[in-house]
C-alpha positions, 0 to 999 in steps of 0.5 A, a space after each residue: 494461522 497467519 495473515 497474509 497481506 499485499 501491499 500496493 500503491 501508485 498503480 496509475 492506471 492507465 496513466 503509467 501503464 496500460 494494465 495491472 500486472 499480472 502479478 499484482 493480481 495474483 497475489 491479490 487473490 491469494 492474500 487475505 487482504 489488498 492494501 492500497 496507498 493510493 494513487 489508483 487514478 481510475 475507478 477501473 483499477 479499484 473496481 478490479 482489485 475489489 473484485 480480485 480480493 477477499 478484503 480491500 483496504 484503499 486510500 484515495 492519492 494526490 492524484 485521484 479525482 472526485 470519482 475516488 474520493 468518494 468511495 476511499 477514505 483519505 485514511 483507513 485503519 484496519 485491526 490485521 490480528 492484534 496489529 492496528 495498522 493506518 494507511 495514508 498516500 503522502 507522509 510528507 519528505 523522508 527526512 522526519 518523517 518516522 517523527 511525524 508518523 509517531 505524532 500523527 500516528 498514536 497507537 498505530 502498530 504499522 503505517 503503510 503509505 505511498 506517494 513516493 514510489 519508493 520502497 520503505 520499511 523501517 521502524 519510528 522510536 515509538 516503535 511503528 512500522 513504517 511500509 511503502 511498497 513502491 509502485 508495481 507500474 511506474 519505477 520512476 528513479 529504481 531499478 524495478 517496480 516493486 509491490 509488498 507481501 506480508 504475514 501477520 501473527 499475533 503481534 508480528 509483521 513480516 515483510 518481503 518487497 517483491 520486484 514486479 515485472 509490469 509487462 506481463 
């Protein structure tokens, strides 16, 4: 049987926008595991998806405060099947940054991060899948929010990035 993962970043909350989408908890509920990349910014919105999931895996953001930075790891690793998976906010500038994962990241099969808001999914020569899923409340410069669903079996991750419409 698969795992089923969404994958969340950059909720700003209630910076950005002033509720989680009702998408984002939707599939919160539905999943196996929530993981966030960072970038809650309130404690609100953690205590909400902690209480929509089954199992929560976070890290705090650059624009997290002490409150998060106590509860969140700067970065988490989670064993999803045979997949070890790390989640990080920032992985630095697109330009090396499937290098740096390779060196930063030894033995992780899948990196998830944020920082960005912008989508990514793409693979490092050591063979590590690099996942952003964008923000689901703050754009920024693409077309539309965006969040990330997952489905893990055995060795394997299979990957939708799903638009999110943030106003209902």
């Amino acid at each position: 049987m698969a795992t089923r993962l969404l994958l969340v970043s950059d909720t700003h909350l209630p910076k950005r926008a002033k509720r989680m989408p009702s998408a984002v908890l939707a599939a919160a509920s539905e999943v196996d595991l929530v993981i966030h990349a960072g970038d809650w910014v309130d404690t609100d919105t953690l205590d909400l998806l902690e209480s929509a999931s089954r199992e929560l895996v976070g890290v705090w953001g650059n624009n997290d405060g002490p409150e998060l930075r106590v509860r969140l790891p700067e970065i988490a690793r989670v064993r999803v099947e045979q997949l070890d998976i790390a989640v990080v906010h920032e992985t630095g500038a697109a330009a090396g940054r499937e290098r740096r994962a390779d060196v930063g990241f030894p033995g992780t099969d899948v990196l998830v991060f944020g920082h960005s808001h912008i989508p990514w999914d793409s693979t490092t020569p050591c063979g590590m899948r690099l996942l952003n899923p964008g923000s689901p409340t703050d754009r920024r410069r693409q077309p539309r929010c965006t969040m990330m669903l997952a489905e893990v079996s055995g060795g394997d991750i299979s990957v939708a990035l799903i638009p999110v419409d943030r106003s209902v």
